[in-house]
Structure formats: C-alpha cells, structure tokens
C-alpha positions as CSV (number, residue, x, y, z in Angstrom):
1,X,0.0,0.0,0.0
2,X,1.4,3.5,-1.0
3,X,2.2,5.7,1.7
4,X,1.9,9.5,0.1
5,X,4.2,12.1,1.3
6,X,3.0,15.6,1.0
7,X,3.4,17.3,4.1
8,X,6.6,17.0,6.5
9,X,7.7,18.0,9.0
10,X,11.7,18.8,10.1
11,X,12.1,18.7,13.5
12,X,15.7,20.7,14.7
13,X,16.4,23.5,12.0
14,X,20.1,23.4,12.2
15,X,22.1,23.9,9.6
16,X,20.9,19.9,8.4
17,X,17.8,20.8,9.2
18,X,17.0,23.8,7.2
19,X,18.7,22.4,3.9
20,X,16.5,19.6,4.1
21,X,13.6,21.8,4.3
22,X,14.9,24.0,1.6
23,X,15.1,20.5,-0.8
24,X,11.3,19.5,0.8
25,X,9.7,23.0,0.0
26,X,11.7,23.4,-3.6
27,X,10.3,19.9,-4.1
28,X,6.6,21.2,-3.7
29,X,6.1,19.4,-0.5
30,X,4.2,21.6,2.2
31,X,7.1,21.6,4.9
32,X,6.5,22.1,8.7
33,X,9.7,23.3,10.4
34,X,9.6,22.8,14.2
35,X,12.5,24.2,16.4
36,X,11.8,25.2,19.9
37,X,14.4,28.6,19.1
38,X,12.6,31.5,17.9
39,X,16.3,32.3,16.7
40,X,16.8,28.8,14.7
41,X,13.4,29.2,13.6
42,X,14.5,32.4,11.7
43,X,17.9,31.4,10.4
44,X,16.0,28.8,9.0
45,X,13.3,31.2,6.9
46,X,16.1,33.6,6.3
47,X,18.0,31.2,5.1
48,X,15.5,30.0,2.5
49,X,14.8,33.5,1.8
50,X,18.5,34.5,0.7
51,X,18.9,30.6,-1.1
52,X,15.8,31.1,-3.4
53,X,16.6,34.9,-4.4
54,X,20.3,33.7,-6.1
55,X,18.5,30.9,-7.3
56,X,16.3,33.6,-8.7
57,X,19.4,35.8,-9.7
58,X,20.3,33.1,-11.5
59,X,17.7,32.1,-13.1
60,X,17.0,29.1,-11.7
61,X,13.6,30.0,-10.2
62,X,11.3,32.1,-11.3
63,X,10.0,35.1,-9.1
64,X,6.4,33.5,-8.6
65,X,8.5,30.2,-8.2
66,X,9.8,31.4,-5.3
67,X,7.2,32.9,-3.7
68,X,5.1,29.4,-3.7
69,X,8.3,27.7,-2.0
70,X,8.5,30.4,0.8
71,X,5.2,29.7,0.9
72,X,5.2,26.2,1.7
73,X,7.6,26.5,4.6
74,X,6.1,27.3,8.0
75,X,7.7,27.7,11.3
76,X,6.6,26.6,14.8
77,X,7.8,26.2,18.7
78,X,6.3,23.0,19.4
79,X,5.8,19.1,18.1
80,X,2.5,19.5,18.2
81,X,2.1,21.5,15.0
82,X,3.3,17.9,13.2
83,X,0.2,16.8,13.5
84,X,-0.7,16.5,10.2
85,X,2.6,15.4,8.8
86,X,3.2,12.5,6.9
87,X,6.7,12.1,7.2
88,X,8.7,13.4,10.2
89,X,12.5,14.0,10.3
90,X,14.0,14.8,12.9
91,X,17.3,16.3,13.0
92,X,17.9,17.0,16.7
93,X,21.7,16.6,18.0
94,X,23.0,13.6,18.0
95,X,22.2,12.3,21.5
96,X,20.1,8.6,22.3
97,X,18.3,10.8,25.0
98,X,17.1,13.8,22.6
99,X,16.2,12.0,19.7
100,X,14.2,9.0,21.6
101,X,12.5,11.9,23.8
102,X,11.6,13.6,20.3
103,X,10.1,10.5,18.4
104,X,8.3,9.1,22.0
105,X,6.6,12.4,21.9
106,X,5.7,12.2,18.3
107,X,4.3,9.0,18.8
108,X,1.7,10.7,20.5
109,X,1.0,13.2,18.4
110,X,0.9,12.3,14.6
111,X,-1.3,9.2,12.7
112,X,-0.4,5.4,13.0
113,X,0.4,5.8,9.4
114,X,2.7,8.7,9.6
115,X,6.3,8.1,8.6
116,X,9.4,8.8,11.3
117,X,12.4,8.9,10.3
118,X,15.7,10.1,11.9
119,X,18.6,11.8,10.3
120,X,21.5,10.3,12.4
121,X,24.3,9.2,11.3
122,X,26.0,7.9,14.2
123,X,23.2,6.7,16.3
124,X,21.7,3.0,16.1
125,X,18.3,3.4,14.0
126,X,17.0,0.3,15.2
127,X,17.6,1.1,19.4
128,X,15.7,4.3,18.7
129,X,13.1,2.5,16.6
130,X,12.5,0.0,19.6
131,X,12.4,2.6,21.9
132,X,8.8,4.1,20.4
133,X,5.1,2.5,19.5
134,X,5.5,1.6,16.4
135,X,9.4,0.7,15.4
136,X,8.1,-0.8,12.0
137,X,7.1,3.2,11.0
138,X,10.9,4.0,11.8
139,X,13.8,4.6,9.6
140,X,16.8,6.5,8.7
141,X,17.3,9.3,6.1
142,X,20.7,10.4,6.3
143,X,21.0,13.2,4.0
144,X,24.4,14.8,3.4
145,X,25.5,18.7,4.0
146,X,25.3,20.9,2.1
147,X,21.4,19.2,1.4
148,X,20.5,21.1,-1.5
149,X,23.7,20.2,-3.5
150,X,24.7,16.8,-2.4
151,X,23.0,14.1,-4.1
152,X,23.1,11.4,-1.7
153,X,20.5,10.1,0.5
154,X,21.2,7.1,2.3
155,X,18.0,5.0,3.4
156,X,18.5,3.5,6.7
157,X,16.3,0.7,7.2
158,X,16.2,-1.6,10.9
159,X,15.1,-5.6,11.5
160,X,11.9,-3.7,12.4
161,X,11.5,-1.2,9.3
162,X,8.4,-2.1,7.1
163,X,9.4,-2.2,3.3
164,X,6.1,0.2,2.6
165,X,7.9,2.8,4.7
166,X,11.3,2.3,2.7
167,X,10.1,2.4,-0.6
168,X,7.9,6.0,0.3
169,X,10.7,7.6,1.5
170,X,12.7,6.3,-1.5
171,X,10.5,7.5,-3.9
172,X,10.4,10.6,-2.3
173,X,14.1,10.9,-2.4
174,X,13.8,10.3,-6.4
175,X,11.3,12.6,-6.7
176,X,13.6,15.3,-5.4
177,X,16.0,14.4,-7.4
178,X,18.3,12.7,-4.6
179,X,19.9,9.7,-5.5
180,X,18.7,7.1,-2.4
181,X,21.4,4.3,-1.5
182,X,19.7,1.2,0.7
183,X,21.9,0.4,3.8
184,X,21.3,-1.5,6.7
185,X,21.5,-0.7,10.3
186,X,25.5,-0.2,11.7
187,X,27.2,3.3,12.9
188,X,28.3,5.6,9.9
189,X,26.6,3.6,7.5
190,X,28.0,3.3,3.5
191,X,29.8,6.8,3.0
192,X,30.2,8.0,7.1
193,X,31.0,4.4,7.9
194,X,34.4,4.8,5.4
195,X,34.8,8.4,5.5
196,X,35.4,8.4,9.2
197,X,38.1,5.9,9.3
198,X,40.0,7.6,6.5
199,X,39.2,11.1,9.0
200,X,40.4,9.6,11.8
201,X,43.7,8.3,10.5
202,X,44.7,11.5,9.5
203,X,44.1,13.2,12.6
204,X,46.3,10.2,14.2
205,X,49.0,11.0,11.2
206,X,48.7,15.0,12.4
207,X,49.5,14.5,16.2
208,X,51.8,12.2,15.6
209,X,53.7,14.8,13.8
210,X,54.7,12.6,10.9
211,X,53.3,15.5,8.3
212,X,51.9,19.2,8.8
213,X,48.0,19.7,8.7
214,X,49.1,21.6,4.9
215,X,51.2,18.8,3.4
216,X,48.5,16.1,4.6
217,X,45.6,18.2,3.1
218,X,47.4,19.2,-0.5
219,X,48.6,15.1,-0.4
220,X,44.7,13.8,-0.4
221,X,43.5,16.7,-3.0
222,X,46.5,16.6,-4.6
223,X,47.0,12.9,-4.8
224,X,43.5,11.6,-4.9
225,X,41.8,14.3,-6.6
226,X,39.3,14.9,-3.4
227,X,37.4,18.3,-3.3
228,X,39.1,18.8,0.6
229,X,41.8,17.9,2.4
230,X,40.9,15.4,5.6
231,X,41.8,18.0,8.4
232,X,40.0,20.6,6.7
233,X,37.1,18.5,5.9
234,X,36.7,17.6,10.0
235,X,37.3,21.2,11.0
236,X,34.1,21.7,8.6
237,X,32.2,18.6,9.8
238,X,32.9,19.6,13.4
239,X,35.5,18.0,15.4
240,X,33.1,17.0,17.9
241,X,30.5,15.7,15.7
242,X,33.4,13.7,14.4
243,X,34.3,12.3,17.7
244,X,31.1,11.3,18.1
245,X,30.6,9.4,15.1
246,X,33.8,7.3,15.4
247,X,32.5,6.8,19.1
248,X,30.0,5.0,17.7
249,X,31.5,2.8,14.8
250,X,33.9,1.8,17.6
251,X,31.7,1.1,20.2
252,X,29.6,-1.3,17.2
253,X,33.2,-2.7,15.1
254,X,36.3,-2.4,18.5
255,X,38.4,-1.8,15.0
256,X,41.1,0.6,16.6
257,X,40.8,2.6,13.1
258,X,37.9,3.4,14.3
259,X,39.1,4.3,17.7
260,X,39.2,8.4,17.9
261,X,42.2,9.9,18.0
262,X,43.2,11.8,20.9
263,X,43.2,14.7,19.5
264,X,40.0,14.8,18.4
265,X,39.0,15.3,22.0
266,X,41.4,17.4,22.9
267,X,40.1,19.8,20.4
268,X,36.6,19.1,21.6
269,X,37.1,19.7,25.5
270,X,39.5,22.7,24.6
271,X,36.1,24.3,22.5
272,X,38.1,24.0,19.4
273,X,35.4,22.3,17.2
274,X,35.9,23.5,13.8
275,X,34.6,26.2,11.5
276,X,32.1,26.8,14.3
277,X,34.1,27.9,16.4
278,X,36.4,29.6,14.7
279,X,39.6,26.9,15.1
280,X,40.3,23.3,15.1
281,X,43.2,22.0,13.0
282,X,43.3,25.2,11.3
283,X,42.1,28.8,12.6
284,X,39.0,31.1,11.0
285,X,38.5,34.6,10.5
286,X,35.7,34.1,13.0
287,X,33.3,31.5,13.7
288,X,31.1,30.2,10.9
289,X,33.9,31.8,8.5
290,X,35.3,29.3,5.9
291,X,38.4,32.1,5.6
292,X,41.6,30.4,6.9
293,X,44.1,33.2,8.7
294,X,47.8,32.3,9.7
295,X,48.3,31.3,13.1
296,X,51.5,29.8,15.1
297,X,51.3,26.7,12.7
298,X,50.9,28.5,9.4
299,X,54.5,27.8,7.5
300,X,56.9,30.3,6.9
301,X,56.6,31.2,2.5
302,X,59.2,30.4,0.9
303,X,61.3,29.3,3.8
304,X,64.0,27.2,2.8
305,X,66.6,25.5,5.6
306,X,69.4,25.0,3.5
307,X,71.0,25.7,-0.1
308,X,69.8,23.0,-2.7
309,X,72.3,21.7,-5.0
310,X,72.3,23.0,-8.5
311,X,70.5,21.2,-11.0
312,X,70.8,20.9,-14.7
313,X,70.7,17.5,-15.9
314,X,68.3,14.6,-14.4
315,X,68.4,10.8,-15.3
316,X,65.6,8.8,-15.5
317,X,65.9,4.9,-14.9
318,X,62.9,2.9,-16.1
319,X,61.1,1.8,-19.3
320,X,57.4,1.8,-17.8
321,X,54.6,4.5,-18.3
322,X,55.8,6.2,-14.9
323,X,59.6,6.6,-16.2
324,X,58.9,8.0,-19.3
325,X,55.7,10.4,-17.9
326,X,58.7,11.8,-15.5
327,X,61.1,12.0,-18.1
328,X,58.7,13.8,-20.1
329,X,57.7,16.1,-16.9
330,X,61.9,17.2,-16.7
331,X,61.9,17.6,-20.0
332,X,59.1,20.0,-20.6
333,X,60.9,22.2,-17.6
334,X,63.6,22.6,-19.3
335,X,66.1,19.9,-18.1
336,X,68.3,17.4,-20.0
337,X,66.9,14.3,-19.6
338,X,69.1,11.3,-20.1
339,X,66.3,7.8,-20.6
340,X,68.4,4.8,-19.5
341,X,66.3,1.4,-19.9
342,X,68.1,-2.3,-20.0
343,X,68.4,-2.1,-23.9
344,X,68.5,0.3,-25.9
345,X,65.5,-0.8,-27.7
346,X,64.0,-0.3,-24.3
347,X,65.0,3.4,-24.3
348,X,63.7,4.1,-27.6
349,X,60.3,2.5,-26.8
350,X,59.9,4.9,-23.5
351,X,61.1,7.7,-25.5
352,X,58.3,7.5,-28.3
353,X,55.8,7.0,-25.3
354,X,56.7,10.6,-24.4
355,X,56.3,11.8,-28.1
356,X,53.1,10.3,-28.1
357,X,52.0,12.0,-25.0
358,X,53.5,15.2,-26.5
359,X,51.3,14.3,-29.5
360,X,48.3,14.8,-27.9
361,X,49.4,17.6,-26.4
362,X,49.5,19.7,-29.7
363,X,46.5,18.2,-30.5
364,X,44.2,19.8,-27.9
365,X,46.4,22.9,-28.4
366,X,48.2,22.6,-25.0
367,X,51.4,22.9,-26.3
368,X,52.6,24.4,-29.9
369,X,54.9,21.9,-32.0
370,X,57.8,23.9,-31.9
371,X,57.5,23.1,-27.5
372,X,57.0,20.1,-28.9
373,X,60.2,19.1,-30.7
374,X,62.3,21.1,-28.2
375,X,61.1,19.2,-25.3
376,X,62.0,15.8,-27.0
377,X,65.4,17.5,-27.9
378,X,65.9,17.8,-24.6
379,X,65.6,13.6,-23.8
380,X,68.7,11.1,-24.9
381,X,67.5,7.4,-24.6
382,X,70.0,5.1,-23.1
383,X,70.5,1.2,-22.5
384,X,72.5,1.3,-20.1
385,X,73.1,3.2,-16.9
386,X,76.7,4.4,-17.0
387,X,74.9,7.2,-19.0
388,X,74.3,8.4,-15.9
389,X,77.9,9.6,-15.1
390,X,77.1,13.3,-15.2
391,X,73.7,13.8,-14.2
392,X,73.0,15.9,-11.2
393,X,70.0,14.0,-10.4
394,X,69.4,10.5,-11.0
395,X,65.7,9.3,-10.9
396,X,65.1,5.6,-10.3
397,X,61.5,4.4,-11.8
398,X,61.3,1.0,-12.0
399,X,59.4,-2.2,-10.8
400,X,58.0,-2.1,-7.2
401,X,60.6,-4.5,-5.9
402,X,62.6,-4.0,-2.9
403,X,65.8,-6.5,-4.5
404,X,65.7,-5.0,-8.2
405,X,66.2,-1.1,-6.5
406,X,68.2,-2.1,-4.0
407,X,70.3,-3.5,-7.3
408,X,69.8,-0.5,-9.2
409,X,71.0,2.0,-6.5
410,X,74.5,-0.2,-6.1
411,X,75.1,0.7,-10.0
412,X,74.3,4.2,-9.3
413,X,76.3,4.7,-6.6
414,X,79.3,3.4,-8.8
415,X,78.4,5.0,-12.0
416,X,76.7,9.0,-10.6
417,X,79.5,11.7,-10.0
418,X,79.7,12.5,-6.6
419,X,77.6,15.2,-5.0
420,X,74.3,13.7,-7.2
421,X,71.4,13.4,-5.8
422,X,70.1,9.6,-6.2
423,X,66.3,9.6,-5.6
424,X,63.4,6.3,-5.6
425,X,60.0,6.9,-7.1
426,X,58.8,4.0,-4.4
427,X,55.4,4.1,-2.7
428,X,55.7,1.9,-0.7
429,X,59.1,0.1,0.0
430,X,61.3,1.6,2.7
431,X,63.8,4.5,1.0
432,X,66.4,3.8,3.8
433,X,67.1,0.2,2.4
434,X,67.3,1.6,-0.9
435,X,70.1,4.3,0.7
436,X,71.8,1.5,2.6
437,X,72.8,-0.2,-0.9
438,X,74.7,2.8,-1.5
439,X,78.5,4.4,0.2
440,X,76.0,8.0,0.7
441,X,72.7,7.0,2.0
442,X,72.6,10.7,3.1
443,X,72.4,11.7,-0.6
444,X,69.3,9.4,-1.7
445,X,65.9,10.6,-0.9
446,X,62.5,9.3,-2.0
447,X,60.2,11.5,-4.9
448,X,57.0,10.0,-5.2
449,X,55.2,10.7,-8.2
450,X,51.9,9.9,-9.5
451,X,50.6,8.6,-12.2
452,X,50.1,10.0,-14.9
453,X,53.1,12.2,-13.9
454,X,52.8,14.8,-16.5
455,X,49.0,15.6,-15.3
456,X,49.3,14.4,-11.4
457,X,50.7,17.8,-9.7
458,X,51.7,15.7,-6.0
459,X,54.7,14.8,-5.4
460,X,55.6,13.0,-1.9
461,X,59.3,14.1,-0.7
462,X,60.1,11.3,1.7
463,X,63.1,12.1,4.0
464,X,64.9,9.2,5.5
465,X,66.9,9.9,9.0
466,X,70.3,10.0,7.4
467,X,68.7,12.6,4.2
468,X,71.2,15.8,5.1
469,X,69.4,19.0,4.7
470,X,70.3,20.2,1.3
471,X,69.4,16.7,-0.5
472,X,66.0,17.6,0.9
473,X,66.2,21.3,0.0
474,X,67.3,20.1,-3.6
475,X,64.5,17.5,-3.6
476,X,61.5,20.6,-2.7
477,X,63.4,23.4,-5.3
478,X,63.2,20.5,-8.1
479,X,59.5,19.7,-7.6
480,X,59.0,23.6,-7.6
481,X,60.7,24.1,-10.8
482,X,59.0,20.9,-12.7
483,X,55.5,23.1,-11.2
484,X,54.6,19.9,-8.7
485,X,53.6,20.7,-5.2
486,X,56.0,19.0,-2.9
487,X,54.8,17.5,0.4
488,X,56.9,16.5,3.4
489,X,57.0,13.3,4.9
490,X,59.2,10.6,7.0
491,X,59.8,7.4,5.4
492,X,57.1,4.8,6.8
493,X,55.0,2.4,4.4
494,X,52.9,4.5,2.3
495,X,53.7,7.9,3.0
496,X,50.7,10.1,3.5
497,X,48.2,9.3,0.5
498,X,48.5,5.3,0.5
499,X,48.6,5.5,4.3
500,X,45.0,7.1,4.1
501,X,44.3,5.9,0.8
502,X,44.2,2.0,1.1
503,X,42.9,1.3,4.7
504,X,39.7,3.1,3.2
505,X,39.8,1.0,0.0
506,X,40.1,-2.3,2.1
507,X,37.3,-1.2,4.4
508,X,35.0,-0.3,1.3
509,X,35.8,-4.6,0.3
510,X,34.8,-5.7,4.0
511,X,31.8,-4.1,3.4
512,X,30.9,-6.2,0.5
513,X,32.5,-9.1,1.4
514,X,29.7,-8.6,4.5
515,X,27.1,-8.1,2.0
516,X,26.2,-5.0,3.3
517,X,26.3,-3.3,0.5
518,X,26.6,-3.6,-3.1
519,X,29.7,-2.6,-5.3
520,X,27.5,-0.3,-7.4
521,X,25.8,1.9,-3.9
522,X,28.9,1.7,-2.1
523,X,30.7,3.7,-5.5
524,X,27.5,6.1,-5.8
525,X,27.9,7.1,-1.9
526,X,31.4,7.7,-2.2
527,X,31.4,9.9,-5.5
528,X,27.9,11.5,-4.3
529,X,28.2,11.4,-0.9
530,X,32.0,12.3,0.1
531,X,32.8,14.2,-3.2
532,X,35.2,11.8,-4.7
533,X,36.1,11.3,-8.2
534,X,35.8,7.8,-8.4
535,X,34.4,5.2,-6.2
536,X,36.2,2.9,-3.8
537,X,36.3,-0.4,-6.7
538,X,36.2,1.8,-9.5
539,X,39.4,3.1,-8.2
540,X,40.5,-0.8,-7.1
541,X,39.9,-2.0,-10.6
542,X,42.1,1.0,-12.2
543,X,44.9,0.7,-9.8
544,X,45.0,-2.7,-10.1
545,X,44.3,-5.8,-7.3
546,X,47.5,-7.0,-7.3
547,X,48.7,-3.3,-6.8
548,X,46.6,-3.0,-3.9
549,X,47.1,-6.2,-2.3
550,X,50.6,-5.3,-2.4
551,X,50.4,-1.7,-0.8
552,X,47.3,-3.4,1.8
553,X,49.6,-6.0,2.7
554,X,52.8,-3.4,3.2
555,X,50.8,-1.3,5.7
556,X,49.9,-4.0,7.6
557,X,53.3,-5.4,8.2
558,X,54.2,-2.1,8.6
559,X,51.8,-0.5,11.8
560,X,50.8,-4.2,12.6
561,X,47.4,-3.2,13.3
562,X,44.8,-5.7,12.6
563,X,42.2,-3.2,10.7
564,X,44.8,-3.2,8.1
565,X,44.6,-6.7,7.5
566,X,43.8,-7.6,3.7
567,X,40.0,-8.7,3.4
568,X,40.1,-12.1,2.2
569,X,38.0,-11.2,-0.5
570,X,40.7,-9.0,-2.2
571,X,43.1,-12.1,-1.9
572,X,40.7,-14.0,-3.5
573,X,40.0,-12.3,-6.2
574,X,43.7,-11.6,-7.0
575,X,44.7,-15.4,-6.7
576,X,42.1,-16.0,-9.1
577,X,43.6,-13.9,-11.5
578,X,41.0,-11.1,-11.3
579,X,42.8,-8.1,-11.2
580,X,41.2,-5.5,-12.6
581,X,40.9,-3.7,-15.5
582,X,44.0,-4.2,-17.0
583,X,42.8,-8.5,-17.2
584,X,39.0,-7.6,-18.2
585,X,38.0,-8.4,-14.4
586,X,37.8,-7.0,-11.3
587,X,35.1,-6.0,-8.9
588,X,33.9,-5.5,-12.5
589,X,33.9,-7.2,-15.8
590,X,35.6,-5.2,-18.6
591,X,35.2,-5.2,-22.6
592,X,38.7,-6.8,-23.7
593,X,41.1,-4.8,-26.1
C-alpha cells in the first residue's frame, strides 16, 4: 500500500535541518519546520529567503517560483504543530536521549500511518526505533551537507523497518531528485561508515607529527583528486560531531581505526570544534567563516633550511609508463633528460611513449609543435646506466621490488659523480634500504610521483633519517621548478596518500565481502556522498588488485594493526587472477582490447 508524502515535517532546523527543508519545499512538498528557538526558527526562513533569491538571480527559479516555496515552509515552537505530517524528520543533535525523547513524543502526536524517520548518522536506527510505538514506521534518512547540493541520500532501514515505509521515502528521495542508497543498520553507515576511518587516521597522522595539517591536506587533493583535504574537511564537519561518530563505529566494530584519536578530544574539551568555532586543525577569520588566517602553525613562504644543490641534468631509470611520464615532466621544464632502460630498444620505446604523450598535447592545443620538438630534444634514450655519469639528479622508476632497487642504486652509486642526488620513485618500500645499498645513503631521498606524472601535480618528498638538509632542499626546489607541489614526509610504508588511501579502500571490500552493501551503492555514496572522483572499486579495478594487495599487505606489516589486514575477499579475487581492468575483471567485468 502506498504511503503518500506531501506534508513533513523537520524537526531541529540546524544547519541539516534547514537544507533539508529548503530541498522539501523546492520539491513542492508543504514543509513544517519545528525548532523550539525563535532564533533557529528564523535562520531557517532567512536562510530560505536569501537561497531562493540567487536561485532567482540566476535564473533558476522564477520570481512567482519562489514565492510558492516560501510559501510552503512554516515555522513553529512545538511538536504539536506535526500533526498533520506524513513524514517526520527529525534532525535534533546527536544524542540517544534527545532523539528518543523527540520521536516518543511524536508518537503521541501524529497518525499510525505517519512516517518517522531520523537523520543520524551515528546513532543505532533500530535502538531508537524500539524505543517508540510503532518501530516498524521507523527509519533513517541520512542526507548529506550541504542538502540542497549533495546528491546522496542514504536510506537506513532496521530488522523492524516495514518495506512500505522504505520504498515512500525512497521515492520521495527520487522525486527530489536525490539519488537514495539502501543500507542497513551499523554506525556511519555506506559513505560515514568509510569516510570516518580515513578522518580519523589523518588526525592520528597530524598528532603524531609525521606531516603538517598543509602537506597532509594538498597530499589527499592533490594525490587523490578529493574536493578537501581530511583536516580541513573535519574542522568543517565539526570536530566534535566527528568524535562522536567514530565513538560509535567503535563502540559497534572495537576496530582501533575506528578508535578516535586523541586529539579529536582534545580539540573538543578545549572548544576548538571546527569552523564553528572559529579553530580546530586550522584557525578562521571568526566562527562560521570558511576564511583560513595564519596562526602559530601556518608555515613560513618560501622558507628554505638549507642551499639546494644545483641542478641541470636529471636521469631517468625505467622503461614503464611512470619513467617516461617523468622524463617527459623534466623535460618539458627545461632539463636534460638522459632515458636509461636495460636495452637500448627499451630506451627508444619509452622515449616514443613521451612523443606520443606530446602528440596529444598539440592536439588539444596545450602545447605548440615547436615546444613540442624542443622538449623531445631535450631527452637522450640510453640502454645502459653508465649514461648516468654526469647527471646531477638520477631518478630511479622502475618495478616495485625492494631487491631489483636495492640493485639498481648499487650501479648508481658506482656509476653518478659525486655530489648527485640519487632519488626512488617507491610508494611503498622503505627508502632507507634503498640508501643502505649505496656508500652515501645521506644523498638518496625518495620523490613519489603519480601517475600520470605529467597531469598528477603531487609529489611525496620522503626524508629518511640519514637525508642531510640540502638533498632535501634540492629535492622541494626541483619539484618547484617541474611546477609539482611537494609534500613532506618521514619514510614509513605509504607515506601520506596510500597510508589514508588503502585502509579506506580495504574497508569499502569488508563491506561487501559482509554483503552490506553492493559494489554499485557503495561507489555512488562515495562519489555522491564524500565528493570523490571515483568510487572505492572503481578506483581498485584502475589501480590494479595486485597493486593494492601489495600496498594493503605493506601497511599491515608495517603499523601491525589488525584493521589493516587484507580482506580475504581482495586475496581472492587476485589469486584467481581477477585483477582489474587491466585483465578484463575485477570487482567488475571489462570489454577486452
């Protein structure tokens, strides 16, 4: 039997609150706000007021539109005026007392059939549903902030949740033009229940001084392509909020990934929530401002420590897609580039990679084809690495295999001049052990790059504890001068990006490997949800299983922490041979070439 939805009724008009009942009266649905602040009460219409003249400005509504959605959105002091509602949300703070006292009253108040659901997204949905008359009317709809722009809705449903209730407020969620991702019952649920642990592990990386709050944030928008850094996404969130949730996924999972960091409640008792408060990891130009000022912590510009070596000619070692992408990013800055391979054949093959990167350059007009020829001028393929004898940098890209570097930088060390910096490209083997196969470990430092290096603008500058000072100074002034952003961190497995990066990855596989959610609503929630580019096994399949496995099973060994286990699931699918796109199967099945 359908359940109609015309009139609702938000109860707590928050900032939550009063997007959702900006999307409910845009929507055409006659929307009851109910706050027991006169003050919240009009935020809430001012708000409206101020969201539906730009949308106005901008043509977006008409002005006769906008009068019937102010309209449809009244305000009131007490429960009582939902009534009439159909649906109830409530979006009180996220407390088992408020939100129980809330929907206990309500039962009470509004018709057997009307719809209650709760927006948590930290709280049990089915200990609040068992807590009131009728559980099987009770449900979760976790929207996502900001309401009116983020797509996602995630539909929360308990043991005692009748399917008529879940498919009204589903279509209701299509019908204002949310996308709605089913998920059962557990703390965080699809795109909290990841998010958080990937939050949480970079406020752990922050207090554990192993990177500054800037060079972990530019890493993850940098490196993964993500519309915020983590730090600056929790001071927006709310540090406290944030505490909260991964109170609860930890008090539901006892994964210590989950476990909140420390400073997360430091920040909380000390007041220092966020945005809202005007500081948490970072400081604001006043609370509520998203304007970031400098503070004790803010880095000195263009401080540098010590004098970097000069520079002039670079050697690449490698034959793969990531050697010649950084030969071709030297290249292009105006550095001779000498492309050593095994053979020469090798050589050759890597250097008309890079003239057919170049090639496609000219042909969306990004570069002219005089740019074009000079930059290829500029790169001499070798087979051999005594070609490296004069370079001032030598740049080792090749397989991800602790022996075959370790190999590679003993023929440096014999064949570079001295007074050359020797750098690995690893991201994920240990850059001391590559330093130890040479007589100067304190003149090899690690450059991460990403693929595609010529488009990827991160690069991770990995100091090991015998890297002097102007190695790392020459390292930073490089990246500078190839126009990457240079980040600074210690040399521990993964760095900063696949130390956040793959947990979360391996988490999003426990969750299907628990069935509790499907490849395809785990990927929307993520991209609609958290902002990302790509979805958790999109991302897998691309990288490759193998790759990840690899990187998973590094971290673990690593920090020995048993969250960072592999799920077997990821094992299983790369013993069977199912590695991704680059084998036609995944997560995924693939078209062949």
């Amino acid at each position: 039997m359908d359940i109609p939805l015309h009139t609702i009724a938000v109860v707590g008009l928050g900032t939550m609150g009063t997007g959702i009942a900006e999307v409910l009266a845009r929507g055409g649905r006659e929307v009851i706000g109910i706050d027991v602040s006169a003050d919240a009460a009009a935020r809430a219409v001012a708000a409206l007021e101020s969201s539906t003249a730009r949308a106005v400005r901008r043509e977006r509504l008409t002005g006769q539109e906008r009068l019937d959605v102010l309209a449809r959105f009244r305000t009131y002091s007490d429960l009582q005026a939902a009534a009439e509602a159909d649906l109830v949300i409530e979006v009180v703070p996220e407390s088992y007392e408020t939100k129980q006292q809330v929907l206990r009253a309500l039962d009470g108040i509004v018709r057997p059939t009307t719809v209650l659901a709760t927006g948590t997204n930290a709280l049990s949905v089915t200990r609040l549903a068992a807590d009131t008359a009728h559980p099987e009317r009770v449900l979760g709809l976790h929207f996502f902030n900001p309401a009116p722009a983020m797509k996602l809705v995630e539909v929360v449903s308990s043991v005692l949740t009748a399917p008529t209730a879940v498919d009204a407020v589903t279509e209701l969620a299509r019908d204002l033009g949310k996308e709605p991702v089913a998920v059962g019952d557990r703390p965080g649920f699809v795109a909290d229940g990841l998010l958080f642990g990937y939050l949480n592990q970079a406020a752990a990386m922050y207090e554990a001084k192993y990177a500054s709050r800037e060079d972990i944030d530019a890493a993850m928008r940098l490196g993964c392509g993500l519309p915020m850094g983590p730090l600056a996404l929790l001071d927006l969130i709310g540090i406290d909020t944030a505490r909260t949730v991964l109170e609860a996924m930890y008090s539901a999972s006892r994964d210590r990934l989950h476990a909140p960091a420390p400073i997360l409640k430091q920040l909380s008792n000390a007041g220092l929530t966020g945005r809202k408060s005007g500081r948490g990891f970072y400081t604001y130009e006043e609370p509520g401002s998203a304007d970031v000022v400098r503070d004790a912590l803010t880095p000195l510009d263009g401080t540098q420590l010590a004098t970097a070596r000069t520079v002039t000619s670079v050697g690449v070692a490698g034959s793969g897609t990531m050697a010649s992408g950084i030969a071709e990013v030297f290249a292009k800055a105006g550095y001779d580039v000498v492309l050593a391979a095994r053979s020469p054949e090798k050589a050759d093959a890597a250097k008309a990679r890079v003239a057919k990167s170049l090639a496609r350059s000219v042909d969306k007009g990004r570069m002219t084809a005089a740019a074009r020829d000079e930059t290829l001028a500029r790169i001499a393929p070798a087979g051999s690495l005594d070609a490296f004898a004069e370079v001032d940098l030598a740049v080792e890209a090749v397989a991800e295999d602790l022996e075959v570097k370790q190999q590679l930088f003993e023929t440096l060390d014999k064949v570079c001049k001295q007074g050359a910096v020797l750098a690995t490209t690893t991201s994920s083997l240990p850059v001391i052990a590559c330093a130890r196969a040479t007589s100067r470990p304190q003149d090899v430092v690690g450059m991460h790059f990403f693929n595609p290096a010529p488009a990827m603008k991160l690069v991770e500058v990995v100091r090991t504890v015998l890297t002097t000072d102007d190695i790392h100074a020459t390292a930073r002034e490089v990246c500078t001068k190839v126009r990457k952003h240079p980040v600074d961190c210690g040399d521990r497995a993964g760095f900063i990006v696949n130390a956040l990066l793959f947990p979360y990855l391996n988490n999003a596989v426990k969750m299907v490997q628990e069935h509790y959610a499907t490849l395809d609503d785990i990927d929307a929630a993520m991209k609609l949800g958290g902002g990302y580019p790509m979805g958790p096994f999109e991302l897998l399949d691309v990288v490759g299983l193998d790759v990840s496995l690899a990187i998973e099973r590094v971290l673990h060994r690593e920090f020995r922490d048993p969250g960072l286990a592999p799920a077997p699931l990821l094992e299983h699918l790369v013993a069977a041979g199912c590695l991704g796109r680059k084998t036609g199967r995944g997560f995924r099945e693939y078209a062949r070439r």
